[in-house]
N, C-alpha and C positions, 0 to 999 in steps of 0.2 A: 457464028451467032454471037450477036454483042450481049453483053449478060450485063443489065442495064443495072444503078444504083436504085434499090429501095430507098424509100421515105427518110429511114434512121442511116443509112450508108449516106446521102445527098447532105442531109443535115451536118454529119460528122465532117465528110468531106469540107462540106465550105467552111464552119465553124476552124477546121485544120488551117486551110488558106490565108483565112482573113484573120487569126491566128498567127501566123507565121510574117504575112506581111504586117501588122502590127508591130510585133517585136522588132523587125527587120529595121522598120522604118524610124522607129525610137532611137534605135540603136545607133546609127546611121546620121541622125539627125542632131544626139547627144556631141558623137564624133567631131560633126561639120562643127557646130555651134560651140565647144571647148578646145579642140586639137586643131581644126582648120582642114580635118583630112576623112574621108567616106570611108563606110566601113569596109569596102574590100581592100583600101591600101592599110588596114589597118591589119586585117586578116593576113596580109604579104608580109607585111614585118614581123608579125608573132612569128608566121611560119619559118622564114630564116631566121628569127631570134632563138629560134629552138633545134636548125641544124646543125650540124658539126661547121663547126669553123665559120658559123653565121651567113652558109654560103651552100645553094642549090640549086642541079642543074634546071633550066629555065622548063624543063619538061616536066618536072618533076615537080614544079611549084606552081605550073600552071592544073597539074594532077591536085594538089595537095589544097590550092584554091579554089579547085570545082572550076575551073574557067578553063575557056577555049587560048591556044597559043597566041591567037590575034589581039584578043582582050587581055591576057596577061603582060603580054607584049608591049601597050600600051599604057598600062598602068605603070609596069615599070617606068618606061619613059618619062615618067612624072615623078615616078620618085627621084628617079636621075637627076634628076633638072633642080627638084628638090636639094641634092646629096647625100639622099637617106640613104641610097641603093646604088650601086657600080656595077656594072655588068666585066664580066671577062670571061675570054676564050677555054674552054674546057681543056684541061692539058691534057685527055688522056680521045679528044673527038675533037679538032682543030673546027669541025661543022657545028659544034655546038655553044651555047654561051652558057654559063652560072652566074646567078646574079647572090650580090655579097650585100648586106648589111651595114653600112658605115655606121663608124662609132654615132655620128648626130641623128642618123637612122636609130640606134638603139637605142638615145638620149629622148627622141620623140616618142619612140612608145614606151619608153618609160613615163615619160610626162602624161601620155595619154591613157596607159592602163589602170588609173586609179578610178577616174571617174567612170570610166566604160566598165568597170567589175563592178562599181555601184551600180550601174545602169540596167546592166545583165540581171543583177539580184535582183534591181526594182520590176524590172518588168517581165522576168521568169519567175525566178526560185520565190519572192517571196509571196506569191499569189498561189504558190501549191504547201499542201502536205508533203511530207516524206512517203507516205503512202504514194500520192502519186506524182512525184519525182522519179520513185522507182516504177514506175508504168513508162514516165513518159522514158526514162533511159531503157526500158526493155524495147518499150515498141519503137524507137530510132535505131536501135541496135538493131534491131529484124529487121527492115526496112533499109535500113544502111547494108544491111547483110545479102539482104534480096537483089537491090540494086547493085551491088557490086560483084556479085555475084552473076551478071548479066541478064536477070530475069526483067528487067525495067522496058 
């Protein structure tokens, strides 16, 4: 039996969505218009900027970016092409690739992290209380927790 959304469920619901693509789309848009680059290739290079040896297996970062292997696949390619990112053989799964970081990879999100943490601030944190900052980081935690946890 489908257990259908109330009136104030429906309301929260979409207010959530259009919410989320808002931000999404700011953010994304800041990116193109100052860095020349979308937010998920932006999302890629934080993520290897933050693993060991600036370098992870391509499973692991299509994990870590929420993307499917096809889609992560392809973005890298773009950063290839770019130079920000190198792909090589995994030495320990000859089957596998880790994609690495290049230093002008690092250079570019550096250049790029200044405006995009303004951007985050403008169009999240500074439109909330601390009151509910700590809501909204409770309830993605539960939610982050629920979903990964396979209940999704």
């Amino acid at each position: 039996m489908t257990r259908w959304l109330d009136d104030d469920e429906q309301r929260i619901w979409r207010n959530f969505l259009a919410m989320t693509q808002l931000v999404n789309e700011r953010l994304d848009r800041q990116l193109q218009r100052d860095s020349g680059m979308p937010h998920t290739y932006y999302m890629i290079l934080v993520a290897l900027s933050e693993a060991d040896d600036r370098a992870m297996r391509m499973t692991d970062l299509a994990r870590r970016a929420q993307s499917s292997q096809s889609r992560l696949s392809h973005a890298v390619a773009r950063l290839e092409e770019r130079g920000w990112v190198r792909r090589t053989r995994c030495a320990d799964d000859r089957r596998g690739n880790t994609a690495v970081l290049t230093d002008d990879g690092f250079a570019a999100l550096a250049a790029a992290a200044h405006g995009h943490v303004e951007e985050v601030r403008q169009a999240l944190f500074d439109a909330l209380t601390a009151e509910q900052l700590k809501a909204l980081d409770d309830i993605s935690t539960a939610v982050r927790g629920q979903t990964v946890g396979g209940s999704s």
